[in-house]
N, C-alpha and C positions, 0 to 999 in steps of 0.2 A: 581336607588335608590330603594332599596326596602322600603316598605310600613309601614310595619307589617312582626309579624311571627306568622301570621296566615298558614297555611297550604296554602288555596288558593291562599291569596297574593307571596309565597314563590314558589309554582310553577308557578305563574305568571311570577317571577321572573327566572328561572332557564330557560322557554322558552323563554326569551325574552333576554336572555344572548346567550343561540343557535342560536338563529334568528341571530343576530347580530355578532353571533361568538367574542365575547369578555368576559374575565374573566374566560375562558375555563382552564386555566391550573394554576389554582388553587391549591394548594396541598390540605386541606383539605378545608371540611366545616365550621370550623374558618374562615381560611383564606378568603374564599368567601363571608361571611358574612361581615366580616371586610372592604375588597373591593370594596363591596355591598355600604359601608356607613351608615352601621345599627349602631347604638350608642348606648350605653346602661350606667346606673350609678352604675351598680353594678357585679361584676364577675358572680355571682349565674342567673341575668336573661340572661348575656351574655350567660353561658353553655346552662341555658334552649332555647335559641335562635338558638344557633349550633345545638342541637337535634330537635328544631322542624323542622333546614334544614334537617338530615336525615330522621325521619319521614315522612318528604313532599318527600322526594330524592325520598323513598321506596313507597309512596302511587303511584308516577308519574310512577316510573317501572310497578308499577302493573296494571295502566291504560293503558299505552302503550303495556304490554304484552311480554316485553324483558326488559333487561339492559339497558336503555336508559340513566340513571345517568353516567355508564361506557362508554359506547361508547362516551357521549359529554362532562365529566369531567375525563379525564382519569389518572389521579392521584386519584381520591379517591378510585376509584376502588382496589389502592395500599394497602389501609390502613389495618393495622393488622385485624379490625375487622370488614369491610365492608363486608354487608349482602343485596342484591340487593333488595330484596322482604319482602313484612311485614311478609310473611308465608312461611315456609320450604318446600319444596317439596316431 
């Protein structure tokens, strides 16, 4: 269940779905959120909710130092505009 979407809480959340290997095939960060059990009463903070998973996605890559979002959600990696890293290279 996640918490919050808080950043921290939200990578709390993405490693303890690897850990446990479930929720991995996810298509996108909707989906997982949704999954997740995260509720929300309105569309606008649902969207805001979905981006602060990729935000959190992109800050984890960058802490790990690879694709770590791609390697253990391998569908999102699919999406037209998935960006692994907060910064371009």
């Amino acid at each position: 269940m996640l918490k919050s979407t808080k950043h921290v809480d939200i990578i709390e959340a993405l490693e303890w779905c690897v850990d446990r290997q479930v929720g991995l095939l996810c298509k996108t960060p909707r989906e997982w959120i949704e999954w997740m059990g995260y509720k929300t009463h309105s569309s606008n903070l649902h969207n805001l909710a979905v981006l602060n998973v990729a935000q959190a996605g992109k800050k984890l890559n960058d802490i790990k130092g690879y694709d770590w979002i791609g390697d253990n959600f391998p569908y999102w990696s699919r999406q037209k505009k998935y960006k692994p890293f907060t910064t371009t290279i």
